[in-house]
N, C-alpha and C positions, 0 to 999 in steps of 0.2 A: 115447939114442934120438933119432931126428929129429922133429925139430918139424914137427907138422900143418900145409898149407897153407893158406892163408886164401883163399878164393876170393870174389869177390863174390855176391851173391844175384842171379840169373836170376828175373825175371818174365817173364810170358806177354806177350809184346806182343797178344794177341787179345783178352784180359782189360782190358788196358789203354786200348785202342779201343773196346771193348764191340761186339764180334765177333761175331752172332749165328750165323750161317751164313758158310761158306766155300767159294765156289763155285768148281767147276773150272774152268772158263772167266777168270776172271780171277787170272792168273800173279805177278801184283803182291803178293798176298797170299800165297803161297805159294813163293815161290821161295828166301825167306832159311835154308827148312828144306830146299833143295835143297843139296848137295854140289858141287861143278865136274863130277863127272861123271855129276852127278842120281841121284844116290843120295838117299835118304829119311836126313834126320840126326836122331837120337835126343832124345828129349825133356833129357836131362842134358846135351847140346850148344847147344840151343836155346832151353829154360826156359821150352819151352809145358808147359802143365798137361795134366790128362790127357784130359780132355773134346776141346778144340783139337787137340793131336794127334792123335788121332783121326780128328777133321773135316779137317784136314790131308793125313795119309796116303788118307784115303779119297778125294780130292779129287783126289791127285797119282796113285792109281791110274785115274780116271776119265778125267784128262788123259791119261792115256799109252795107256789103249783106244781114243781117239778121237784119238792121233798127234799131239796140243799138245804133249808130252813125250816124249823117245826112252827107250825100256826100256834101252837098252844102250849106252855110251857109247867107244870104244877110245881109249886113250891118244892115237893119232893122229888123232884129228877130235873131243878136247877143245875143241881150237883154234876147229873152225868151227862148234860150236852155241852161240847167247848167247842168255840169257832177254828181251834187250830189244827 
């Protein structure tokens, strides 16, 4: 049989700062659970809990209603969006 991977333990960095709210306006917070092509990455990727993701995803929809964040990203202008 193969032997189970050993992965390190994922904590919440939001927990870790004591996080209370996460506001869409500031991108600083929220960007490490962005993908390169700003997709939303899963809490088993990121090792927010469940509360934080949440306030996360909700956040990262508000920034893309209000154009902080593009909905749609094409392999070809990967290049020219940067969170910074």
């Amino acid at each position: 049989m193969a032997e189970k991977r050993k992965f390190k333990k994922r904590y919440c960095k939001y927990c870790e700062a004591k996080i209370d709210y996460i506001d869409y306006k500031d991108m600083n917070l929220y960007k490490h659970s962005l993908s390169e092509r700003y997709k939303i990455m899963p809490r088993r990727l990121t090792g927010n809990c469940k509360v934080h993701q949440d306030m996360v995803t909700d956040a990262i929809k508000r920034a893309r209603h209000i154009a902080l964040v593009p909905y749609i990203v094409d392999r070809k202008q990967v290049t020219q969006y940067s969170l910074d």
